[in-house]
C-alpha positions in Angstrom: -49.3 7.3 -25.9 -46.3 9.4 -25.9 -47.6 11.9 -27.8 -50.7 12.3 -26.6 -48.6 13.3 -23.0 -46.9 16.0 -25.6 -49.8 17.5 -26.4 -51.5 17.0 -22.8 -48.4 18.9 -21.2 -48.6 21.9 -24.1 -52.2 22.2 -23.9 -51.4 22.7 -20.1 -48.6 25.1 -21.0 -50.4 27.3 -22.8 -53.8 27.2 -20.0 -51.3 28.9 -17.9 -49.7 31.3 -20.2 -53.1 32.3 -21.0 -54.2 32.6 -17.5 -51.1 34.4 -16.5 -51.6 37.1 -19.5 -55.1 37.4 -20.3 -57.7 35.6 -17.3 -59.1 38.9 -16.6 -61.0 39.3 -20.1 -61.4 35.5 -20.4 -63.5 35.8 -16.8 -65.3 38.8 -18.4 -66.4 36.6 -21.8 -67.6 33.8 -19.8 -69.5 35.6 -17.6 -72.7 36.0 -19.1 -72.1 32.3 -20.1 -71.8 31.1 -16.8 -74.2 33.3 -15.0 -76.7 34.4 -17.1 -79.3 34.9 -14.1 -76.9 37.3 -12.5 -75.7 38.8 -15.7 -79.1 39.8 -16.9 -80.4 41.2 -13.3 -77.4 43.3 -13.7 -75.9 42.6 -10.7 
């Protein structure tokens, strides 16, 4: 169990860092995934 907490908190750790450096062209790539309606209207 222990080290599946380990690799729960660093998984967490690096969500962050990744949020805190690069969320802006993460948002971008899943875009069209998450919208495609509004993506392919071009809104």
């Amino acid at each position: 169990m222990q080290i599946i907490k380990v690799y729960f908190l660093i998984l967490i750790f690096f969500l962050q860092a990744e949020d805190h450096i690069a969320s802006e062209p993460r948002i971008k790539k899943l875009e069209p995934v998450l919208l495609p309606g509004r993506h392919k209207s071009g809104i």
